[in-house]
N, C-alpha and C positions, 0 to 999 in steps of 0.2 A: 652689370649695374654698379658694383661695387666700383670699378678703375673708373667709372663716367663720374661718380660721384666724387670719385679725387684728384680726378682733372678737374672738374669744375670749381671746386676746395681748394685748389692751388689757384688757377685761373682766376676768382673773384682775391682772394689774400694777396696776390699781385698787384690786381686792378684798385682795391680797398685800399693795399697800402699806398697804392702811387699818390691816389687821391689825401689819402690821409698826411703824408708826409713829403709833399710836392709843396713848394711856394714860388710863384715863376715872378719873376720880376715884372712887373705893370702886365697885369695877363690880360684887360682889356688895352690892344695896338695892333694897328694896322690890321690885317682882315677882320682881325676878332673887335677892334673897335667897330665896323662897317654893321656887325651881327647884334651889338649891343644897342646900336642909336637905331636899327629898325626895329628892337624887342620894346625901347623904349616909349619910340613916335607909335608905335600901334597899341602900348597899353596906357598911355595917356593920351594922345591925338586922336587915336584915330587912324592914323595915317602911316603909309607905310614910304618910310622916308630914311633911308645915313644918313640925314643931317646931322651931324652931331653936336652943334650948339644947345640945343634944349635940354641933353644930357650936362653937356658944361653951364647949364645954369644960364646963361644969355638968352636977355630978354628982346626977342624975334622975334617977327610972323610965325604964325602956323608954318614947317616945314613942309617941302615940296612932294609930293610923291613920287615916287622913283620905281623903275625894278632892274637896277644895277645886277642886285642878288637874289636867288630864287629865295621864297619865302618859309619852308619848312621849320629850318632851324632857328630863324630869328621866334616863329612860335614857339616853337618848346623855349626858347630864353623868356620870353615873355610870359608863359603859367611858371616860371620861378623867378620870375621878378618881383622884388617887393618893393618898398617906398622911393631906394637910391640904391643905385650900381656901387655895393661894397663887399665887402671878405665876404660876406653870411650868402649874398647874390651867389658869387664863386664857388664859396665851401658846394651850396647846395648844387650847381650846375655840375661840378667834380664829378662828386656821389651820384648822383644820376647817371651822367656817364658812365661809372664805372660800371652800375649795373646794367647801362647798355650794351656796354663791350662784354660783359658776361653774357648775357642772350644771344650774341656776334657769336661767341662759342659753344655755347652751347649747340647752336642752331645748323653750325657749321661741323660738329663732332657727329649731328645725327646723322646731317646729310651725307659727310663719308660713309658710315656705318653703314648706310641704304645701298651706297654705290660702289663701296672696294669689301665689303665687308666687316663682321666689326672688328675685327683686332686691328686690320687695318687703319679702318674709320678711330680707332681709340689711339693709335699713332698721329695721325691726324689733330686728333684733338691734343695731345702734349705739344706738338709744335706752336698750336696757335695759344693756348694755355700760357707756356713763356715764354713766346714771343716776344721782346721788349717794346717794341713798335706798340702793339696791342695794347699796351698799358701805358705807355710815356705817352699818351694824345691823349689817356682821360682827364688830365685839370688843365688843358687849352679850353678857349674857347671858340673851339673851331670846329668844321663839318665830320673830319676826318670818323671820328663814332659814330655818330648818326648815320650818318650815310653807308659806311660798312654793314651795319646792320639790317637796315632795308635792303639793302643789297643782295644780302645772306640771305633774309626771310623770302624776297623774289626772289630767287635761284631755287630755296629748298620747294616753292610751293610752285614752281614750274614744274620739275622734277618730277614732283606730286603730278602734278597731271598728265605728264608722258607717261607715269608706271598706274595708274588708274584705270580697272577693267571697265567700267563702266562712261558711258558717256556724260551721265549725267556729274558724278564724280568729277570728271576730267573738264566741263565748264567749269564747276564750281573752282576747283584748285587753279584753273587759267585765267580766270577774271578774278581773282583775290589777287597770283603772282601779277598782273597787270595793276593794277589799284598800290600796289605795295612796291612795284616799280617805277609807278605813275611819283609817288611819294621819294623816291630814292631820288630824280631827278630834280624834284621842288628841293630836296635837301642841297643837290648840286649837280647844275644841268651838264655832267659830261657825256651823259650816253642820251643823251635827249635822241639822237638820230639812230638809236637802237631798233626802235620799232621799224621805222621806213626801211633799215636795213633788212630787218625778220619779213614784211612784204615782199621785197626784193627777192629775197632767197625762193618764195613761193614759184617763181620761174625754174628753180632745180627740180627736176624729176626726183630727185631723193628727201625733197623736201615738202613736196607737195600734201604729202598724207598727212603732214599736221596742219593744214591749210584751218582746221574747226579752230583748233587751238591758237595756234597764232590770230586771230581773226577775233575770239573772245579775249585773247591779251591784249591786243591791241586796243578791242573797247572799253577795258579797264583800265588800262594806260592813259584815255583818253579821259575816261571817266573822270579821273584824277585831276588831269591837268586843263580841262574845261573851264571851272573860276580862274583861275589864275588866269588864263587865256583872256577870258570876257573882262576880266579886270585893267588888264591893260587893255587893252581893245578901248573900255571906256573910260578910263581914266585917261590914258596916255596916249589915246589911235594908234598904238601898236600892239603886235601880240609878243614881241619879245627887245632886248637890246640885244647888239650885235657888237658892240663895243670891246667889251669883256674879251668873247672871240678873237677878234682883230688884235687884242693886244695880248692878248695869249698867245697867238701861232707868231707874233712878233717877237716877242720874251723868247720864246724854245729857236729864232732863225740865227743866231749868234753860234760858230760851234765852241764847242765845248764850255758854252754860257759866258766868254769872255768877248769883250767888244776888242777888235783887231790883235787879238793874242795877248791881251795888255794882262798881267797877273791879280791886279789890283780891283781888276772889274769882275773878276768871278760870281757867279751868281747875282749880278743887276750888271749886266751890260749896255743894258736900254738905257742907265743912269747915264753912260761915260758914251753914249752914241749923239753927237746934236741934231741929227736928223729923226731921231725917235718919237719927236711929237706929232711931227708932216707925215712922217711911216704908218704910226698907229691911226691916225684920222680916219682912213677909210682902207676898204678891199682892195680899191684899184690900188691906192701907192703901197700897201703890204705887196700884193704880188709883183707891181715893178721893181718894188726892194728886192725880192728873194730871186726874180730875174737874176738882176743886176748882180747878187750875191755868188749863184752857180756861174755866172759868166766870169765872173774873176777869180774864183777859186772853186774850179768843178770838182775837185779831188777832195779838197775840204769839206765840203758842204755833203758830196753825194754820202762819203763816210761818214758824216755826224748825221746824216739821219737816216741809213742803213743799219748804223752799228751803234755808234755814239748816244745818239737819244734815250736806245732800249738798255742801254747799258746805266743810264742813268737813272731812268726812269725804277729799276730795280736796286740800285744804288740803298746800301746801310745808310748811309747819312744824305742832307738834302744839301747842295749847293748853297739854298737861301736860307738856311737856318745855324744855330748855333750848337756850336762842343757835339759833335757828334749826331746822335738821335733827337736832340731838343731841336725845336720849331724858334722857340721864344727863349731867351736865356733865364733859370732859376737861382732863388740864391740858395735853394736845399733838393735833394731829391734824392730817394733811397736808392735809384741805379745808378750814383753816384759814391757812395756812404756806405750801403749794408749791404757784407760780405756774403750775403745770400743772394739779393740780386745780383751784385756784380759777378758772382759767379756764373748765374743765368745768363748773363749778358754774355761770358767769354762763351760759354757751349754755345747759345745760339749764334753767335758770331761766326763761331770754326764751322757749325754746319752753313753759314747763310748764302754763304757762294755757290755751293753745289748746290742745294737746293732751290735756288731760282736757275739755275741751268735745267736742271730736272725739270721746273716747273714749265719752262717755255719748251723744252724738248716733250714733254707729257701734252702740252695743248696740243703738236704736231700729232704725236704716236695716236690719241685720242681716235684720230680719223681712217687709222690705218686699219683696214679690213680685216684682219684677224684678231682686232679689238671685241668685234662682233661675237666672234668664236670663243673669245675666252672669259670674253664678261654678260655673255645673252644680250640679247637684240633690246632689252627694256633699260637695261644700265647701260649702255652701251649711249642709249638715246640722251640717256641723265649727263653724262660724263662727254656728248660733243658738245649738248647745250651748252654746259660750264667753259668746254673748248672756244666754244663759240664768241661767247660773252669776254673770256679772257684774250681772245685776238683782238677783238675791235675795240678792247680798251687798251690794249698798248698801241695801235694805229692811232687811234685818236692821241693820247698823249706824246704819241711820234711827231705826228701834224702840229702839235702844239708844244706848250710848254712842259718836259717831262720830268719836272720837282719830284724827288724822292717821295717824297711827303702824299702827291697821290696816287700813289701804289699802297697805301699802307693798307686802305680799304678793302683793297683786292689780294692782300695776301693769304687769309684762305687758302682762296680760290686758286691763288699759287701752288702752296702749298700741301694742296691736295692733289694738283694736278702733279706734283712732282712724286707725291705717295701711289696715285696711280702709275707710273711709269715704273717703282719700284715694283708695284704690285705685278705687271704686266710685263715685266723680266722675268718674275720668279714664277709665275705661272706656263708661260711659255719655254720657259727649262724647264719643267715642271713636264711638261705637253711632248717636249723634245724625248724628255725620257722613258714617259710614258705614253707614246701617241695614242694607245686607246683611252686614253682618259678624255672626255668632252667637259671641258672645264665648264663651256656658257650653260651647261642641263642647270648651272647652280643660281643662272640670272632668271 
């Protein structure tokens, strides 16, 4: 109790300071302006609208309703909105943050603890403690926290209901993780196709027995994303845009984010493409694009998105952002300035490469059959979920666009899966040396 107490004590002193001594240059642009003009149109309209004229004062019509962007985070902007988008809006959005990204942690330290055990689990939690990533996204104003965190909290309360003796336990913990995942998607719809997947899998024999469980996540899931559904439906006679997508797996089809090898195009290649307007329009011309793309260069292409993507996608720094770890360029910030982050910054740096190698080699190990044996058949179940979830979100960021930026939510879930692989060496030398020892009596 005492180390969970001073991970956490570091963890928030991190997240506090960043907030405290971050000043980012125009922190409402570009995505984050898109977040602020619908926090605005809904707490004075009505209406859920980017338009961002009526934030710039121009006297309009009523702004259009739109759902460009899922709606989660523009609410939370909007219960800390007060008269006019200024510093006090910001300071307050920070701090909040901050102590959302503490909850990411904490929530994420139990969850090891349940699943490798605690000293393990209390390793766990120092990695995501100072992790810089973790705390340089608290004063954006961007999904990156929020989303991390619903993330966490669905994950731990799935978990919850696979180690759950009882049935009635195991509804309740699978319709809260579904409602809590339902919410993680409205923050930001990247795993929107998680559930249809969890269905799918109901055709494996090894997956059947939680057919209850998947079944009440699902109606929580659904639970969730119903208004939003019926809202566009009757607002817009649709239940979602498709746009966003289409120009998403268009952004990640460039390899190595440069438009024809040019240097200059790094990270907005779609900028330096003249055909990226006609490309992004619709499905059909994306895929005659990406045709057309493997046909000319198959060696290119097959490697940037075998190799290339996943490499970015876990990539320190983002292609589209600035100096390093920053999103948005600041004119202060303490991972810049105090000789204690910056310290933080070089260890976690020297570990950061192996430890996402761990972490994608640990989703594999996860499913290997003597996983069973040496972590019992209930953690065992905790630790594919997490496998699970962390495969189909690097597919998905494979298929599309794979910005550093969103990996940051799931690193955790990296993170741990690379602690589990440590774990699951050393127990297994452990086994080698002792074969009568049955390590899983302990799951």
């Amino acid at each position: 109790m005492f180390c969970l107490l001073l991970i956490l004590a570091v963890g928030m002193f991190l997240r506090l300071g960043t907030a405290d001594l971050t000043v980012v240059d125009h922190p409402v642009r570009n995505d984050a302006k898109d977040y602020v003009a619908y926090a605005w149109n809904l707490k004075f309209y009505d209406v859920y609208s980017r338009d961002i004229s009526k934030v710039n004062g121009s006297e309009v019509l009523a702004p259009e309703p739109d759902d460009i962007r899922p709606p989660a985070y523009p609410w939370m902007l909007r219960l800390l909105l007060g008269s006019k988008v200024d510093l006090a809006f910001w300071s307050r959005v920070t701090h909040v943050q901050a102590w959302i990204a503490g909850l990411t942690l904490l929530c994420s330290t139990l969850l090891a603890m349940e699943l490798l055990g605690a000293w393990a689990g209390l390793w766990l939690g120092v990695l995501v403690s100072i992790s810089p990533h973790q705390s340089v996204y608290v004063p954006y104003l961007l999904t990156e926290t929020l989303y991390g965190a619903t993330l966490m909290l669905s994950l731990g309360l799935g978990v919850l209901s696979l180690r759950a003796r009882r049935w009635r336990w195991r509804c309740v913990w699978a319709v809260l993780a579904g409602v809590l995942f339902g919410v993680t998607c409205l923050v930001r719809p990247t795993l929107n196709q998680w559930v249809p997947v969890l269905l799918l899998f109901l055709l494996l024999p090894q997956v059947r027995r939680f057919h209850r469980e998947i079944f009440v996540f699902s109606f929580g899931f659904m639970l969730m994303m119903a208004p939003w559904w019926a809202r566009n439906e009757l607002t817009l006679h649709k239940l979602s845009d498709s746009s966003q997508m289409v120009g998403t797996v268009q952004n990640g089809s460039y390899p190595d984010f440069m438009f024809n090898d040019l240097p200059k195009s790094f990270g907005y290649p779609y900028w330096y493409d003249p055909d990226a307007a006609r490309i992004g329009s619709s499905w059909v011309n994306e895929f005659s694009d990406l045709r057309a793309k493997f046909a000319r260069r198959p060696v290119a292409m097959i490697k940037w998105y075998l190799v290339g993507k996943t490499i970015y996608f876990f990539h320190w720094s983002t292609p589209d952002g600035w100096h390093d770890m920053f999103v948005y360029p600041v004119f202060r910030s303490p991972w810049l300035t105090d000789p204690a982050f910056i310290l933080i910054m070089a260890i976690v740096g020297g570990l950061y490469g192996p430890l996402m190698v761990c972490g994608v080699l640990g989703t594999l190990v996860a499913f290997a059959p003597r996983t069973r044996t040496l972590f019992g058949a209930a953690k065992t179940d905790g630790l594919r979920l997490l496998a699970l979830l962390h495969l189909f979100a690097i597919g998905v960021h494979v298929a599309g666009a794979p910005f550093a930026r969103y990996s940051v939510p799931f690193r955790p879930v990296t993170f741990l899966l690379a602690v589990f692989l440590l774990v699951w060496i050393a127990r297994s030398y452990a086994a080698w040396k002792h074969p009568l020892l049955v390590d899983g009596n302990r799951g």
